[in-house]
C-alpha positions in Angstrom: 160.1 -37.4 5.8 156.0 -37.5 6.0 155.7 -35.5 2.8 155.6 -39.0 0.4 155.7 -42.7 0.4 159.0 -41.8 -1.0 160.2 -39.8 1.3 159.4 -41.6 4.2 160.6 -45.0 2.8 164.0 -43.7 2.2 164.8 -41.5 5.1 163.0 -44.7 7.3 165.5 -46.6 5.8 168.3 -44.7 6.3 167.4 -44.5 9.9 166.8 -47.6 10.7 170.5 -48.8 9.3 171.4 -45.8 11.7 169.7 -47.6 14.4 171.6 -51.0 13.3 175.0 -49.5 13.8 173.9 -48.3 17.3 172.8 -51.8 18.3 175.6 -53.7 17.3 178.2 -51.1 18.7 176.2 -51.5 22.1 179.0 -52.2 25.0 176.7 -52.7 28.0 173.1 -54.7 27.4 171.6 -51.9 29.7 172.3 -49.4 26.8 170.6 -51.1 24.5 166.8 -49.1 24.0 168.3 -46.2 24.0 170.6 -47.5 21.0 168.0 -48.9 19.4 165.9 -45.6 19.2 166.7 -44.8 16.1 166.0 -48.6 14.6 162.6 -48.2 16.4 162.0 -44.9 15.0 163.1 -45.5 11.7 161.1 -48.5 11.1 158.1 -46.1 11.8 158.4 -44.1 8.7 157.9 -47.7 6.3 154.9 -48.4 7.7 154.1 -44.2 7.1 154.8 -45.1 3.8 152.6 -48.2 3.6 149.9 -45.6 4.5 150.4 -43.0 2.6 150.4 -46.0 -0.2 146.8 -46.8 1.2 145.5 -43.9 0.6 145.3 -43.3 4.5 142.1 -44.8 5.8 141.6 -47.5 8.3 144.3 -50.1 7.6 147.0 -52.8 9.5 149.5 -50.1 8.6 147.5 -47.5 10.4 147.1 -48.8 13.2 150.7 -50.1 13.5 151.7 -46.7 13.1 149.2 -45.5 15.9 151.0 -48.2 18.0 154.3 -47.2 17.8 153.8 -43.8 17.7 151.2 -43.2 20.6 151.6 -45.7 23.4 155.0 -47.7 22.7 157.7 -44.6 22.4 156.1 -43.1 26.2 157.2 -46.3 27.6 160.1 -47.2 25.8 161.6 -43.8 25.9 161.8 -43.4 29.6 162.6 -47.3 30.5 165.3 -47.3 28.8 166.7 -43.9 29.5 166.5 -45.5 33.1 167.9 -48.3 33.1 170.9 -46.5 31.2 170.7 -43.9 33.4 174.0 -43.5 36.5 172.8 -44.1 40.0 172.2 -40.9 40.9 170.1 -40.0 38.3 167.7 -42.8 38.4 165.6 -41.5 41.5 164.3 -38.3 39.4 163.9 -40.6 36.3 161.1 -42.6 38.0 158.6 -39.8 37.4 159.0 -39.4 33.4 158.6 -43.4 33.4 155.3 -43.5 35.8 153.8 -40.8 33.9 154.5 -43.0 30.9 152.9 -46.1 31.8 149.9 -43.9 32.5 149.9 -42.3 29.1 150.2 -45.0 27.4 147.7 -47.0 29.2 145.0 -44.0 28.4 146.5 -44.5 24.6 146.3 -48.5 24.7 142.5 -48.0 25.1 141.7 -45.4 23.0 143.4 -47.6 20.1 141.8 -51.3 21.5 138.4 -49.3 21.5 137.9 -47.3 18.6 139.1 -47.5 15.3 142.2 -46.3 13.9 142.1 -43.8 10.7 144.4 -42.2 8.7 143.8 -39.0 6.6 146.3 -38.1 4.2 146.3 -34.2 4.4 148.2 -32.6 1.2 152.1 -33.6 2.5 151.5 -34.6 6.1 149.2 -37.7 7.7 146.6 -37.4 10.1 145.5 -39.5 12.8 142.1 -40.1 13.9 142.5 -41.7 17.4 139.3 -40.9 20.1 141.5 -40.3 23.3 139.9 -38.6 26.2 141.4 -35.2 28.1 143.4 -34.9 25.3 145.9 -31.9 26.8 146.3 -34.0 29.5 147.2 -37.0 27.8 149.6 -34.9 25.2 151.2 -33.1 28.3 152.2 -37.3 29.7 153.3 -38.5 26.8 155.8 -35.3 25.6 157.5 -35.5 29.9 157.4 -39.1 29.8 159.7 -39.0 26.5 161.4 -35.5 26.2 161.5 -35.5 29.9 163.2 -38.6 30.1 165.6 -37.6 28.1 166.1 -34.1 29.8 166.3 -35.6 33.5 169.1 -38.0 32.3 172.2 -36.5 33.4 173.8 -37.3 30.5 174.8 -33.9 28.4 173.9 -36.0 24.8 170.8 -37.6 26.2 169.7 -33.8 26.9 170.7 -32.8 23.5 168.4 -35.4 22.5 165.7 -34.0 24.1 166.1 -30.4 23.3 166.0 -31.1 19.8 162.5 -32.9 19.5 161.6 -30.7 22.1 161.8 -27.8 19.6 160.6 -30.5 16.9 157.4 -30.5 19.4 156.4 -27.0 19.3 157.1 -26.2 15.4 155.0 -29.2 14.5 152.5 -28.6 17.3 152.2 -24.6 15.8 152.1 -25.9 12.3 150.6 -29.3 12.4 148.5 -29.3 15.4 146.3 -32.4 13.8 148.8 -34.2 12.2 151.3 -33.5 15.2 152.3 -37.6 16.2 153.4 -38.0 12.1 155.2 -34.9 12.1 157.0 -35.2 15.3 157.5 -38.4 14.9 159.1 -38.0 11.6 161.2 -35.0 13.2 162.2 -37.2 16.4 163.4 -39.7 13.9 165.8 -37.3 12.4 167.0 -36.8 16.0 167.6 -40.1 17.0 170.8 -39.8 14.6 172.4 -37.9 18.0 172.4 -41.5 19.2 174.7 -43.0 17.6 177.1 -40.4 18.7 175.8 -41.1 22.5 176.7 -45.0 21.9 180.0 -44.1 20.7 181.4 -42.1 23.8 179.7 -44.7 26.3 182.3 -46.4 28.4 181.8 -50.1 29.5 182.0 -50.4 33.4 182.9 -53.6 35.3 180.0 -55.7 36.2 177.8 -53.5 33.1 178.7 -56.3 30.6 
């Protein structure tokens, strides 16, 4: 994934009928965004593709890319981690999601502001986004989604997050200007830990 059109189209795909499976084998409706990680994720890499088929540049595909990359994942990540969440693990989760909405609020202007490029850099895509106290901003948005998934309580919901966590420092190392492609293209990978998470979830009385 992110080295080709190619590559991204097929693995997206692959995902994203990953994501399907998880969706429809959903037991309780407050499950649901986590199950449909992968489906969200997976449909990411298409629209990679579509760029990378552009020629990178300042395109529809671009920016929907930025979109679901940079301000929708720190939202949807933690909201639906909570409201999957038990009980007692919901208090510490409010953190992760109010850091979120903050992130992505500083994310939501930068891409309603300024335009949106794409640079297609030898096998990876890079994103040319203007947003301010950038450390800051990158710190928000990795708690809000890897913390999410780390405060969950939930021992497959922490795998989750250990995973892209290490995602996040190989591709921040290696790819520190292409970083939301390349993590994103590794989280998607990860998301296939979901379906295992949807299969071991019980339904509870009144959860229906």
């Amino acid at each position: 994934m992110c080295w080709s059109a190619t590559a991204d189209l097929v693995a997206g795909t692959a995902v994203a009928a990953v994501g399907l499976v998880c969706v429809a084998r959903v037991r309780r409706a407050r499950d649901l965004l986590v199950a449909a990680l992968p489906l969200l994720l997976g449909v990411h890499q298409p629209v990679e593709a579509a760029v990378w088929d552009a020629g990178g540049g300042c395109s529809p595909a671009a920016t929907a890319g930025a979109v679901i990359a940079l301000p929708l994942l720190p939202v949807w990540v933690p909201v639906g981690v909570l409201l999957a969440a038990a009980p007692g693990a919901r208090r510490r989760l409010w953190a992760p999601l109010g850091v979120g909405l903050a992130t992505a609020a500083v994310l939501a202007y930068a891409l309603t502001t300024g335009p949106v490029t794409a640079e297609v850099r030898g096998r990876t895509i890079g994103y040319g986004v203007n947003v301010p106290w950038m450390p800051l901003v990158l710190a928000g948005y990795l708690f809000a989604t890897l913390g999410a998934l780390l405060l969950a309580g939930d021992r497959r919901l922490r795998t989750l997050g250990v995973v892209p966590a290490a995602g996040a420092l190989a591709c921040s190392a290696l790819w520190r200007l292409e970083f939301a492609s390349t993590w994103c293209a590794f989280a998607a990978v990860a998301s296939l830990l979901v379906l295992g998470w949807v299969g071991g979830r019980e339904p509870a009385a009144g959860d229906r």
